[in-house]
C-alpha positions in Angstrom: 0.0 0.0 0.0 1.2 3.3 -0.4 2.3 5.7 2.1 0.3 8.2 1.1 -2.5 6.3 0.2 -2.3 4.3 4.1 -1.7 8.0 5.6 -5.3 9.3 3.6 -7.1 6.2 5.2 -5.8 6.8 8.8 -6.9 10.6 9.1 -10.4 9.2 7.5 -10.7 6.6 10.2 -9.5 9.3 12.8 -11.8 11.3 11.9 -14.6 9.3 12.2 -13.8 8.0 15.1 -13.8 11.7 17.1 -17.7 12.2 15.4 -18.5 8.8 16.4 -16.8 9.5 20.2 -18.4 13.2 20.3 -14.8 14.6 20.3 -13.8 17.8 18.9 -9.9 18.7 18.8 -8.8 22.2 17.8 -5.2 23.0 17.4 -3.5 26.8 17.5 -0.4 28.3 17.4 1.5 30.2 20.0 -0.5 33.0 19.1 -4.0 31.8 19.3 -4.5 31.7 16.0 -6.5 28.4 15.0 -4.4 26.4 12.1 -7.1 23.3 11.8 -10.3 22.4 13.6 -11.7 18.9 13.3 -15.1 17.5 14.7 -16.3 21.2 16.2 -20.0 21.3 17.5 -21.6 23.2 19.8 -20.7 25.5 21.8 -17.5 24.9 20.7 -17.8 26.3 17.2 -17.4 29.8 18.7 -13.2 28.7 18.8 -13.1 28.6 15.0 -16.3 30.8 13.3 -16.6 34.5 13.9 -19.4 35.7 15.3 -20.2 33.1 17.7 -20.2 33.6 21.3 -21.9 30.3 22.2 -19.6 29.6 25.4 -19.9 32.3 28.6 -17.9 34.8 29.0 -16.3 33.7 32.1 -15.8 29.9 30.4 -14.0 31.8 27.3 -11.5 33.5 29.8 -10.7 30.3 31.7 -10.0 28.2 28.6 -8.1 31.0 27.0 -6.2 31.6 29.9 -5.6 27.9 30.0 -4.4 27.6 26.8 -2.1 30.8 27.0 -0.3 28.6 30.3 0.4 25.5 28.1 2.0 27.2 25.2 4.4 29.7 27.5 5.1 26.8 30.0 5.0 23.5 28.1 2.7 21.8 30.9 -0.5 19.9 29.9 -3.5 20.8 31.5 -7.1 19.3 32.3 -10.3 20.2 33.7 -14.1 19.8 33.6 -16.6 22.5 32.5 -20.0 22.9 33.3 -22.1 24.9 31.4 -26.0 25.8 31.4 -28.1 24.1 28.9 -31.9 24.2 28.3 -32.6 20.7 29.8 -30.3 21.5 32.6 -26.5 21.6 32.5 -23.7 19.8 30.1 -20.5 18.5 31.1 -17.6 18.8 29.0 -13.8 17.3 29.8 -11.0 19.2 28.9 -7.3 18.6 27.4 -5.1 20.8 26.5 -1.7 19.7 25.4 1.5 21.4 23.9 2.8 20.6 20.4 6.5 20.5 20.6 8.9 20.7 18.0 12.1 18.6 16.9 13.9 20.7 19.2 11.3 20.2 21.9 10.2 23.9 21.3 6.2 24.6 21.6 4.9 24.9 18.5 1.1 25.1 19.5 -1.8 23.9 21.5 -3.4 21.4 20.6 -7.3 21.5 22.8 -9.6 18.4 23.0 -13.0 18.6 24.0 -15.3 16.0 24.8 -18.9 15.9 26.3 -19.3 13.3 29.7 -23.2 14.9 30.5 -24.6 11.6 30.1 -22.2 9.9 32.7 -22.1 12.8 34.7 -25.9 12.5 35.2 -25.5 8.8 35.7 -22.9 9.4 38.3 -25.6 11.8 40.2 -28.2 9.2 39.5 -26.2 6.5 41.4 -25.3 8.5 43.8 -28.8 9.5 44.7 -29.9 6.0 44.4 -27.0 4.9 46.9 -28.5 7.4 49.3 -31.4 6.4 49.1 -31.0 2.6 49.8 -29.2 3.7 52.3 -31.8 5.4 54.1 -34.4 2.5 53.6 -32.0 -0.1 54.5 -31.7 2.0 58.0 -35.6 2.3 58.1 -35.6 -1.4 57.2 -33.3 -2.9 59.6 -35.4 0.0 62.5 -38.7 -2.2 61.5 -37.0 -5.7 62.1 -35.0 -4.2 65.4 -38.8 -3.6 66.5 -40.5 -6.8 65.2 -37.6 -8.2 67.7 -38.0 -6.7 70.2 -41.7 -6.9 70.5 -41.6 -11.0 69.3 -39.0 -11.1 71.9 -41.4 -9.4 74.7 -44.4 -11.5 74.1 -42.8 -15.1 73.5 -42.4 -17.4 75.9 -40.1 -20.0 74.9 -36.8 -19.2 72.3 -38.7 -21.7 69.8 -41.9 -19.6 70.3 -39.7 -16.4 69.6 -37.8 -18.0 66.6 -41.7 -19.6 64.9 -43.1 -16.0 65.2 -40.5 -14.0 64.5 -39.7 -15.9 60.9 -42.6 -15.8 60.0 -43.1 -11.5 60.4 -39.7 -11.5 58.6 -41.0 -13.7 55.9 -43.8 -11.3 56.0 -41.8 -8.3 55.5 -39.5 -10.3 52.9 -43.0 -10.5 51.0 -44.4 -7.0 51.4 -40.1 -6.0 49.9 -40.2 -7.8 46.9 -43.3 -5.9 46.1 -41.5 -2.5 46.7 -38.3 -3.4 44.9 -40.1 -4.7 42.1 -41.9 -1.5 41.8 -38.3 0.4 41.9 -39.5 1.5 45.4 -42.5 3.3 44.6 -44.5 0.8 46.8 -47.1 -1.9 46.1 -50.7 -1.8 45.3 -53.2 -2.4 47.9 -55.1 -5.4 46.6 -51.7 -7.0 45.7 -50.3 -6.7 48.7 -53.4 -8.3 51.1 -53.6 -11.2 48.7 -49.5 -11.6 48.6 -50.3 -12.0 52.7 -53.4 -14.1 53.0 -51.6 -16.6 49.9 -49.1 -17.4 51.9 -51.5 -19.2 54.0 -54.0 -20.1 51.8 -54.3 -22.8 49.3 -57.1 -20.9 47.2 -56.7 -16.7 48.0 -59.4 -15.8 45.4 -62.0 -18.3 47.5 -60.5 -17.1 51.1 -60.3 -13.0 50.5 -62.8 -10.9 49.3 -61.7 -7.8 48.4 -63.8 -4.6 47.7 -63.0 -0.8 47.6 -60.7 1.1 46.9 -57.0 -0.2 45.9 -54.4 2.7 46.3 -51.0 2.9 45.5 -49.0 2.5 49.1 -45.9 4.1 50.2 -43.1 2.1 50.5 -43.4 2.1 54.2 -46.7 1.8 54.7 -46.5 -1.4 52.2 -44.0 -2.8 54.9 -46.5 -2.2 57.9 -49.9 -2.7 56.3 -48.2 -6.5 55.3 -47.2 -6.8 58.6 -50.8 -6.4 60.2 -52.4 -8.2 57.3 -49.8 -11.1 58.2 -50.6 -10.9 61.7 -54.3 -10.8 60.8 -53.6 -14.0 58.3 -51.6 -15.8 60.9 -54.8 -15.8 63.5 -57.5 -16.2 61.3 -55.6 -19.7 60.1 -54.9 -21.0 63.6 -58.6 -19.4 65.2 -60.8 -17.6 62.3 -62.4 -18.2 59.1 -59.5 -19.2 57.3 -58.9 -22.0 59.9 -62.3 -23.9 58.1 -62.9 -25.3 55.2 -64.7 -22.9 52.8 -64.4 -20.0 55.5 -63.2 -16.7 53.7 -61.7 -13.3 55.3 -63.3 -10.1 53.8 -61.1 -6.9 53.6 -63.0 -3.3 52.8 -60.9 -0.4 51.9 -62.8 3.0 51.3 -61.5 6.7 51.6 -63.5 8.9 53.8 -63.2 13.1 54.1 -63.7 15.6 51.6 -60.3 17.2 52.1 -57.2 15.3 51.7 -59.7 12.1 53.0 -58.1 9.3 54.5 -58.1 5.9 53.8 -60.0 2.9 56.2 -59.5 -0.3 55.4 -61.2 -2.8 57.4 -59.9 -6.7 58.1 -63.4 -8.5 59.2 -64.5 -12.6 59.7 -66.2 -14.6 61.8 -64.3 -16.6 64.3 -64.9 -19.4 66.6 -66.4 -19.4 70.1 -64.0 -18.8 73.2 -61.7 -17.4 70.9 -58.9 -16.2 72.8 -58.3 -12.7 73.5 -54.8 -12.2 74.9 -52.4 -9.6 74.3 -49.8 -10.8 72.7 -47.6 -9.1 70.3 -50.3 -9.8 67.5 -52.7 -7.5 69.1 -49.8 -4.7 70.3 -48.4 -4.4 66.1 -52.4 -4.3 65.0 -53.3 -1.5 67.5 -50.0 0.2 68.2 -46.7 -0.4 66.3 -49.0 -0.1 62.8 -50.7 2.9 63.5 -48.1 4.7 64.8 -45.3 4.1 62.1 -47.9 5.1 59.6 -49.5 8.4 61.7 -52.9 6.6 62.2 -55.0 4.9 64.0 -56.8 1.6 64.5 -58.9 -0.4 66.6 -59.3 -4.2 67.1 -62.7 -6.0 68.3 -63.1 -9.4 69.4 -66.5 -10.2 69.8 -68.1 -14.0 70.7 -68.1 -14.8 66.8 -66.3 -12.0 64.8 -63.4 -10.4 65.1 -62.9 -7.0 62.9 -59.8 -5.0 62.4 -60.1 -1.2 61.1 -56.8 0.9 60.2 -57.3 4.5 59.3 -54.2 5.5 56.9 -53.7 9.2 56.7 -53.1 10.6 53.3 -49.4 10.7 53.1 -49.1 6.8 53.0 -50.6 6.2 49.7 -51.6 7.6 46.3 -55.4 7.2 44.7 -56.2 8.1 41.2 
């Protein structure tokens, strides 16, 4: 091949490769002047066509001044630049390198420019996103230290303890993979009682009717709504409705107020006679820890036949079309 010919097809494939790469070089001499430009775009095209300021005043002074530094001194140079935009702000990397002769004299500046917005903004992304795990794995591993603690308080034996307490962590496992799967929006309503009462039920569409309202839930509230459904689930199998064949669990959730209304959503079934009516830590998360984690309130009734469980959610914890 000849040299000429193999020296035509390199600066073609160079140059594709900056417009494919979004790189723009520009090289000047020691005084500024520009001797070629390859690849310019926006808002660098104001270094080689007259008449067009498209960088900011005080950007134009710092590359300038930049530039003026390598060709006296010799010493590369490198920095970032951020500049407005209409969608926000763009990110450019900067090079600036000295072209030295034979002799080792400078014989210009040679200034590459290429844009890193779209990492930059990936970097912030990931960033924000490590944050925010961050702060719901701390809100997550505050539930669990509390399911503990309250298993713990109201189990007799360590093999009561460790029975109760895997099952509210299988709970909360449940009521997770909801959130995560909905990149931590939350979980639907609906979705979220069935997820519960399936876990203990061979057939949920026979053993829960479901009627109202079904509102998008806050991540935490998902968490602590699946709790007290769990806990509701785990009672109803062992003393309730769900504990006989054909027996069902019905769960009502309606939104009541005019003004930022709230939303009640009631657990009710029948139960059998003498049904116990202890307070153990089922009882304490249905009418305390629940409520209070989500700003509400709630009430539990045991009567000789029914039991009936009603939590009223305050509008923060969920989203309704």
């Amino acid at each position: 091949m000849h040299p000429a010919e193999s020296g035509m097809q390199l600066g073609r494939a160079l140059l594709h490769a900056l417009h494919n790469a979004g790189i723009s070089v520009l090289y000047q001499d020691r005084e500024m002047k520009t001797v070629w430009a390859r690849n310019m775009r926006a808002p660098w095209a104001s270094d080689t066509a007259e008449g067009k300021d498209l960088l900011p005043p005080a950007q134009v002074q710092r590359v300038n001044v930049a530039k003026r530094k390598v060709a006296e001194t010799g010493n590369a140079d490198r920095f970032e630049l951020s500049l407005p935009a209409n969608d926000g702000v763009r990110w450019f990397q900067v090079w600036i390198d000295a072209d030295r002769g034979d002799t080792g004299e400078v014989l210009g500046v040679v200034t590459t420019m290429m844009e890193t917005t779209e990492q930059k903004r990936r970097e912030q992304t990931l960033r924000t996103l490590l944050r925010e795990v961050s702060h719901r794995s701390k809100n997550l591993l505050a539930i669990i230290q509390s399911i503990a603690t309250q298993t713990g308080r109201y189990s007799e034996t360590l093999g009561d303890f460790l029975t109760r307490f895997r099952g509210r962590l299988q709970s909360l496992a449940s009521s997770q993979d909801l959130v995560t799967s909905s990149n931590w929006r939350g979980a639907a309503l609906h979705e979220l009682v069935s997820g519960q009462v399936g876990r203990y039920s061979a057939d949920p569409k026979r053993s829960l009717r479901f009627e109202g309202e079904n509102p998008y839930l806050s991540p935490n509230a998902a968490l602590h709504i699946g709790l007290a459904m769990h806990e509701l689930a785990v009672n109803s199998v062992s003393y309730g409705a769900l504990s006989r064949p054909g027996g069902y669990v019905k769960v009502s959730a309606r939104l009541e107020g005019s003004e930022a209304p709230a939303l009640s959503l009631t657990w009710s079934e029948t139960i059998e006679a003498g049904e116990r009516n202890e307070k153990r830590f089922g009882s304490v998360a249905l009418e305390r820890v629940v409520p209070t984690s989500l700003n509400g309130t709630a009430t539990l009734d045991i009567g000789a036949d029914r039991l009936e469980y009603r939590l009223t959610i305050p509008r923060g914890n969920f989203e309704s079309d």
